[in-house]
N, C-alpha and C positions, 0 to 999 in steps of 0.2 A: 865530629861536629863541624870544623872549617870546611871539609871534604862536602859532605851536604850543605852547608851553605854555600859555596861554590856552586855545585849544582842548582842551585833554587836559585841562585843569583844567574847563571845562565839561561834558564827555562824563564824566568821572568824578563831578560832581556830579549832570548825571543820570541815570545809573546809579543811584548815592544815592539821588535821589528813588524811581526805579522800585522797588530793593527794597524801600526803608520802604515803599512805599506797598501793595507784597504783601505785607510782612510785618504791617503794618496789618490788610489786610482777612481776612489769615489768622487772625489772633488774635483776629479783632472777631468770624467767623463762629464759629468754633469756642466760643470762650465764650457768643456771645448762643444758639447751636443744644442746649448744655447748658444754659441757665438757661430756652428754650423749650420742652423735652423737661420738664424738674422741672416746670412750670407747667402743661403740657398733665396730666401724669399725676395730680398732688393735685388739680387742679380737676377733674380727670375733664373735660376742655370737648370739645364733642360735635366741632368741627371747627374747623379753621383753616389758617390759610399767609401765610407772610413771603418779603417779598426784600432783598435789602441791596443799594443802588447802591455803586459805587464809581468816579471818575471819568469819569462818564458811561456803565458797563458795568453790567448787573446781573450781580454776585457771585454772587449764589446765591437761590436760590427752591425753600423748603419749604413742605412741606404736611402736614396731620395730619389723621387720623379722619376722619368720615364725614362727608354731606350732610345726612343724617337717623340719628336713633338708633334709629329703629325698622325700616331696611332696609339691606341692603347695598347702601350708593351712597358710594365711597370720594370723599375731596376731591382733586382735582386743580389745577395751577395755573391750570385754563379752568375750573374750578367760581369760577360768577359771587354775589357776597354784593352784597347790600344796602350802600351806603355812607355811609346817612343824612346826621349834617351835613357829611362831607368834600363831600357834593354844593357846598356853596359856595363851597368853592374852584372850583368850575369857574364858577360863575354870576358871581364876581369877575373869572374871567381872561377873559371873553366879555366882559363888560361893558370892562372895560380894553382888549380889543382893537378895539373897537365905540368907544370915545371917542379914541384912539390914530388910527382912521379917520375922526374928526371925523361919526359917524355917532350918537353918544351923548354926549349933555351932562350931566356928571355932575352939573352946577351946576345945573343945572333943579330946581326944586322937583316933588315925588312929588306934588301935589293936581294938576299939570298932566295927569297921565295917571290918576290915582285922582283926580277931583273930590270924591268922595264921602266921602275921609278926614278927620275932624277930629278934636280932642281935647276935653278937657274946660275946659283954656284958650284964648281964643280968640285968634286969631293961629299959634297955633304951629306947627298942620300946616303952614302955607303957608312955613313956614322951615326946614321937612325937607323938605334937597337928597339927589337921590339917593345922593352918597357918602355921605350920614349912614347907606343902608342899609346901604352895604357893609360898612362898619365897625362896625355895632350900635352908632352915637352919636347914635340919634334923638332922645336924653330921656328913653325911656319906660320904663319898670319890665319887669324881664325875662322872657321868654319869656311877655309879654300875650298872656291869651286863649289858650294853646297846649291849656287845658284843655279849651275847648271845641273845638277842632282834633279833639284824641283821643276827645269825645265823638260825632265826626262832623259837624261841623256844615259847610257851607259856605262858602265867604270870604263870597260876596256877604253872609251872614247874619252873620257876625263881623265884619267891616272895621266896619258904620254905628258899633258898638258900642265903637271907640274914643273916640265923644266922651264915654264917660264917664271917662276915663282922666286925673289930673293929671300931666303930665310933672314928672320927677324934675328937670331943670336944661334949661339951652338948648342948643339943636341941636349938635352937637361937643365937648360940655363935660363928658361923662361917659358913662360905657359899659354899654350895659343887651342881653344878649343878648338875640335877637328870632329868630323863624320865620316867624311872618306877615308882620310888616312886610317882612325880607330879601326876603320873595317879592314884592313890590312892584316890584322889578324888574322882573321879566316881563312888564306888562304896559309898562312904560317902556320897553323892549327893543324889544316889540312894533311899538308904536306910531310910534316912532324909526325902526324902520328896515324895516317892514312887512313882516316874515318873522316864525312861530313860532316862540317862544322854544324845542321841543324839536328843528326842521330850523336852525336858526343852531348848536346844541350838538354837534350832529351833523356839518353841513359846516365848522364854523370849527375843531373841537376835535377829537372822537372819529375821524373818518374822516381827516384830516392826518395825525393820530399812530399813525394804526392799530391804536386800540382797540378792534379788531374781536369782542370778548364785551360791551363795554362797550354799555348803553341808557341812557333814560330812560322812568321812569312803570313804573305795576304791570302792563300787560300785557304789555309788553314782557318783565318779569322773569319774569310768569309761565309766558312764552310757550317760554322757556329751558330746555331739557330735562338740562343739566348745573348746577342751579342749588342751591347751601345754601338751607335751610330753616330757620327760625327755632328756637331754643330760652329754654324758660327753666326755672331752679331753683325745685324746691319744695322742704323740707325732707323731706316723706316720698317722694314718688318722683323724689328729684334731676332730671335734666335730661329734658325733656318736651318735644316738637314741638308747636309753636301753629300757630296759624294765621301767615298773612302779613297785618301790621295793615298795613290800606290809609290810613288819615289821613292820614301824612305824605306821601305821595303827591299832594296836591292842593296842599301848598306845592314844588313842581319845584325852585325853586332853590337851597330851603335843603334837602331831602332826598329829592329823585328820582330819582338815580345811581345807575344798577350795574356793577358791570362784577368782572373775574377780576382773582388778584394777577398774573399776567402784566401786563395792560393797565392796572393801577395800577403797577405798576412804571416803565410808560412813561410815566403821565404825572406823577411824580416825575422822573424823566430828564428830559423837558420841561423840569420849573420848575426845575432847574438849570442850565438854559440851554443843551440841547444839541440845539434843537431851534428856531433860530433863525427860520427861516420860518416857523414854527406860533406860538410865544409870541417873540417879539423880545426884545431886555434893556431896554427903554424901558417894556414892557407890564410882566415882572417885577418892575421898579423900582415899578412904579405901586401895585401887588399887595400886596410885602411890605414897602411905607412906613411907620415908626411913625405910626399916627394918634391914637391912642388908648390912657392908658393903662389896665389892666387887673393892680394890683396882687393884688387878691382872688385871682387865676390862682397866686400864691406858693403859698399854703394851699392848693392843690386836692391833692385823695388820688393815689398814687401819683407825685407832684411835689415835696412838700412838704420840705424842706431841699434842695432839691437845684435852685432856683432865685434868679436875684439881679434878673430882673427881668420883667416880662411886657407884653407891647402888643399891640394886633390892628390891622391895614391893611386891606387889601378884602380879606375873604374870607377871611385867612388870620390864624395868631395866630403872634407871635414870641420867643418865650422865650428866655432866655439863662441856659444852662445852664453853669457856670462861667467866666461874663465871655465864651464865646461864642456866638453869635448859633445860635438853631435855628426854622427857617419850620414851622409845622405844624399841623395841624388833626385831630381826632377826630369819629367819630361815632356816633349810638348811637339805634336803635327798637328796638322789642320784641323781643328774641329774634338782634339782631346788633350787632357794635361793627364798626369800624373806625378805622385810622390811618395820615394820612401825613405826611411830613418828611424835611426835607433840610435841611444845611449851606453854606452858600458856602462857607465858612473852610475845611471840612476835603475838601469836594468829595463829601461821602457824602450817601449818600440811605436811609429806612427806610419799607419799607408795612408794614400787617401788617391781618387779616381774621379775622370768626368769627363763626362761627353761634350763639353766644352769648350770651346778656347779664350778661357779668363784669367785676369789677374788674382782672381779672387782665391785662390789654389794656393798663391802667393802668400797670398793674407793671413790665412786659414795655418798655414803650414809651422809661421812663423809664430801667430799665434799660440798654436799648440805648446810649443817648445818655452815659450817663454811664462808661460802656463805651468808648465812641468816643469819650469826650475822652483818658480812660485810657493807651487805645494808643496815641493820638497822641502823647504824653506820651512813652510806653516807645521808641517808636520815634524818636523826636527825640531820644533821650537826656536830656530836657527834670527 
């Protein structure tokens, strides 16, 4: 008799779990799909699309407006955007799987494979290990040189040009986002394990998971015939088709990626760990490690009271959005954002895309999340 009640007493808690966890994901879409709708309409933003993970399932996947404002070319969940710096989450999770294989030595100092790096103190390149890339804790003052990047210049022509650069503190001792530098990887990637850093992203990552819209580099994107097209606001004739700024393109790791919210949805599902032959929970662990903290990230605009702590691991940045833990990364070139994130704690996952370049991404993002603590909340009885 104890023995069967036991059992009945387990079967009926998860039951419990099952519908909280529908009634969760019902309440989370439905609120975050009216606060996406008001957003889409006052910004007027040319395109976009979300999907919401929920225990390893994607819940739902919308999409709004067009590819371009000046044709009829609706957004679909295969309309592939730009995903600028979310591209480092993936250049983190190669790299972690590559040193996991004993194939990538994260401890290696970056002048072993870039000789040509140094700074304006001497010593110090030779004491940025390549974790210092992953994590943006080389020293150096943030996003160095990305002006010349946008002006077109070439690495080979920016890289000498660190050694006029004073480092801010010593190697792990404080947090200065970087693009150039992060891309220094690649050629450490390389050379480690004698495959292209864009066929290793390709066979290790994109093809595993069957992120079959997803590429890397500009011709690939270009090549795309269901692809968003960049916009940006002017105040006399609102949102306006640019061109596709090719720059960031020549740093791969920190903003080469494209792909649909379909095939970003998958690789959120991945980094929740459902996806064990592709990323393992050893590579994930490695991923979203606090390494580094990153308070200034409190104060960022559409964030702002609504965070209690902030850190970045390889690749990825960790927020903690009322006492719990949220993995995520944003990105953003001329004329598109994106974002992605997931929970351990509560098992959910959030992308979202556009052909934009708004705050509203911002909004939208933080919204979601504190949304999601919310329902968890309502549905716990909590």
């Amino acid at each position: 008799m104890f023995r069967l009640k036991v059992i009945l007493s387990s079967i009926f808690l998860a039951a419990n779990s099952v519908f909280a966890s529908e009634a969760f994901a019902t309440g989370l879409i439905t609120d975050f799909e009216k606060e996406f709708r008001r957003e889409m309409q006052e910004n007027k933003i040319p395109g976009a699309a979300y999907a919401i993970i929920k225990n390893g399932r994607v819940v739902a996947v919308k999409v709004h407006g067009t590819r371009a404002n000046d044709a009829d070319l609706p957004v679909t969940s295969h309309t592939v955007f730009r995903l600028a710096s979310v591209s480092k989450t993936f250049a983190a999770d190669l790299a972690a799987i590559l040193s996991s294989e004993n194939k990538l030595d994260l401890e290696a100092p970056v002048t072993r494979f870039v000789p040509g790096l140094k700074f304006k103190t001497p010593g110090h390149a030779e004491k940025v290990k390549l974790r210092h890339l992953l994590s943006h804790s080389a020293g150096i003052t943030p996003n160095a040189y990305d002006n010349m990047l946008e002006d077109g210049w070439d690495l080979e022509k920016i890289v000498p040009r660190f050694n006029q650069i004073a480092p801010m503190c010593a190697p792990g001792s404080c947090y200065g986002y970087q693009n150039i530098l992060y891309s220094l990887i690649e050629p450490a990637i390389e050379q480690s394990v004698g495959e292209t850093y864009p066929s290793l992203v390709e066979n290790k990552l994109l093809k595993p998971l069957k992120m079959e819209t997803a590429s890397l580099g500009l011709e690939a994107f270009l090549s795309t015939g269901n692809r968003a097209e960049p916009h940006v606001f002017t105040r006399r004739d609102g949102w306006m088709r640019v061109l596709v700024d090719r720059n960031y393109y020549r740093v791969a790791p920190a903003a080469g990626v494209n792909a649909s919210i379909e095939d970003l949805a998958k690789w959120v599902v991945a980094q929740m760990g459902y996806n064990q032959d592709v990323l393992p929970e050893n590579v994930l662990n490695m991923v979203r490690e606090k390494r580094v903290d990153t308070s200034r990230e409190l104060r960022r605009r559409g964030w702002r009271g609504k965070l209690t702590d902030a850190d970045y691991g390889f690749g990825w940045r960790i927020y903690a959005v009322d006492g719990q833990d949220v993995v995520l990364h944003s990105g953003g070139v001329r004329g598109f954002r994106a974002f992605v994130s997931y929970s351990k704690d509560l098992d959910t996952g959030f992308a979202i895309v556009m052909n934009a370049q708004t705050r509203a991404i911002d909004r939208l993002s933080s919204y979601f999340w504190v949304t999601a603590l919310d329902e968890t909340k309502d549905t716990s009885g909590r």
